[in-house]
C-alpha positions as CSV (number, residue, x, y, z in Angstrom):
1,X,-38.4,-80.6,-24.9
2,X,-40.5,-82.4,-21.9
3,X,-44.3,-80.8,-22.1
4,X,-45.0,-78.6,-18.6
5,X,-47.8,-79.2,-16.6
6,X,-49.8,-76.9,-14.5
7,X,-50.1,-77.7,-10.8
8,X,-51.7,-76.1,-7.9
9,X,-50.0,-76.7,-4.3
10,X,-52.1,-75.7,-1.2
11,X,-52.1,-75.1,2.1
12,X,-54.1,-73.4,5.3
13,X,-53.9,-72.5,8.4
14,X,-56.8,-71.3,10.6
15,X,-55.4,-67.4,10.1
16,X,-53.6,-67.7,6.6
17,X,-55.3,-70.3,3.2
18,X,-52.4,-70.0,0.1
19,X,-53.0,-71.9,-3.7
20,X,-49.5,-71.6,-5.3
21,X,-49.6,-72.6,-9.3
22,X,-46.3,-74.2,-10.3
23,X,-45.3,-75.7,-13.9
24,X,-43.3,-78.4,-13.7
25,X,-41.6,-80.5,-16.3
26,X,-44.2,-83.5,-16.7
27,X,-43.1,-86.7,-14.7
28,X,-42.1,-84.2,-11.7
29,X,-42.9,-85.8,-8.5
30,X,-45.5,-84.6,-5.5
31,X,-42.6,-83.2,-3.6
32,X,-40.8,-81.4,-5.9
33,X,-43.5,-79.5,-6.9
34,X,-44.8,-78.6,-3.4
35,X,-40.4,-77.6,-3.4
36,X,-40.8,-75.4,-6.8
37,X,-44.4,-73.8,-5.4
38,X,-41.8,-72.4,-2.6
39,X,-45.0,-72.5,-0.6
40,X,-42.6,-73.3,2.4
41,X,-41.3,-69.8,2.3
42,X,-44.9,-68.5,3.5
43,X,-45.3,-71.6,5.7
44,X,-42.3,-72.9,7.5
45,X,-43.5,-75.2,9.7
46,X,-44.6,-77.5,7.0
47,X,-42.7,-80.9,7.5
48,X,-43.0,-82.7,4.6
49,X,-41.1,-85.4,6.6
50,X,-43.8,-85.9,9.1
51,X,-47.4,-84.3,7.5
52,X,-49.8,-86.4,4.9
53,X,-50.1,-85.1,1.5
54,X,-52.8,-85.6,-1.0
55,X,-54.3,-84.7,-4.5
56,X,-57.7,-83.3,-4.8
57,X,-58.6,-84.9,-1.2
58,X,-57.1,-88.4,-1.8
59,X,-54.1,-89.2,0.1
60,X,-50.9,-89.6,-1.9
61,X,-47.3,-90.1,-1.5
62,X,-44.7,-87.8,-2.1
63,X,-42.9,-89.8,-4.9
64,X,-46.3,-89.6,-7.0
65,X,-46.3,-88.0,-10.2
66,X,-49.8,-85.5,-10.1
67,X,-51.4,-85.0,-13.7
68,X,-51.8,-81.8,-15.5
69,X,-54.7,-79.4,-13.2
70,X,-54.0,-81.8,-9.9
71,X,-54.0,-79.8,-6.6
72,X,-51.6,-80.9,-4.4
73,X,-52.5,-80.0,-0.1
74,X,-50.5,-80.4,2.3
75,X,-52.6,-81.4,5.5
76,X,-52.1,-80.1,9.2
77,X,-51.4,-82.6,11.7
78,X,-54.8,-83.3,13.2
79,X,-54.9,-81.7,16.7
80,X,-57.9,-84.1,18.5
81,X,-58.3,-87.9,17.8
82,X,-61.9,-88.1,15.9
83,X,-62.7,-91.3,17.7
84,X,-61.6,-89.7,21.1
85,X,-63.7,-87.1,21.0
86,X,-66.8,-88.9,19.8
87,X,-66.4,-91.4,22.5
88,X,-66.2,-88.6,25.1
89,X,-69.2,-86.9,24.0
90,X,-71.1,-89.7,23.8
91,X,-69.8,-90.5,27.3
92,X,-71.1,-87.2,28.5
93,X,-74.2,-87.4,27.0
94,X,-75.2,-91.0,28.9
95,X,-73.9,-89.3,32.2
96,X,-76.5,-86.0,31.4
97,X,-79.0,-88.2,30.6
98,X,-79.5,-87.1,26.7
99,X,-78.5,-90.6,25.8
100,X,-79.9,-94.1,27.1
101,X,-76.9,-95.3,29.7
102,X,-77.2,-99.2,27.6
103,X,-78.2,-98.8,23.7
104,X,-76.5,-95.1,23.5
105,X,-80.0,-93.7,21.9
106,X,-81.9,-91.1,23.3
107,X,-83.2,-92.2,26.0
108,X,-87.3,-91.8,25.3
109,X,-86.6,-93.4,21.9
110,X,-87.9,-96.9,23.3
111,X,-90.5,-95.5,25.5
112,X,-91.7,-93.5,22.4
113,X,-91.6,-96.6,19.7
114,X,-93.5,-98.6,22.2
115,X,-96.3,-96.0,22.2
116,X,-96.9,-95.9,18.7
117,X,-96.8,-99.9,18.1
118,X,-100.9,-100.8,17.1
119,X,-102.0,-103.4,20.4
């Protein structure tokens, strides 16, 4: 007889966070254990087809074999670009005049460094 292991399979939403424990047969793959959790039932807009999965925050591929205690998530589909909206606020910021229009400091950073320099 095959030893079982004992999984956890997560996922949130904003409204609704759900840790499923499964025991699967040891060798058992990512997705059939995110399958046996049934966590789909409570969440049935996960698309394993299409969403990034990962153990204990490192990405992973369904056809991975977690160890015995691994947490499986499934992640949400990102819903802003990080780098988009970094660049915009930054863009903002020289147009406001909170940041220097050329380095991207604040702009009485070099007026301030030159002040404290010994003559």
């Amino acid at each position: 007889m095959a030893n079982t292991l004992t999984i956890e399979v997560a996922y949130a939403t904003p409204e609704k966070q759900l840790i499923l424990t499964v025991h699967p047969q040891e060798g058992a793959t990512v997705e059939e254990c995110i399958l046996q959790s049934g966590i789909k039932e409570h969440f049935p807009e996960i698309d394993l087809s299409t969403q990034k999965v990962g153990i204990w925050n490192k990405a992973s591929k369904l056809d991975a074999t977690p160890r015995d205690g691994d947490r499986i998530e499934i992640y949400r589909p990102l819903i802003a670009d990080p780098k988009a909206v970094r660049k915009r606020r930054a863009e903002e910021a020289k147009q406001s005049g909170r940041a220097d229009k050329v380095t991207g400091g604040r702009p009485d950073a070099k007026r301030k460094a030159q002040e404290s320099k010994p003559e």
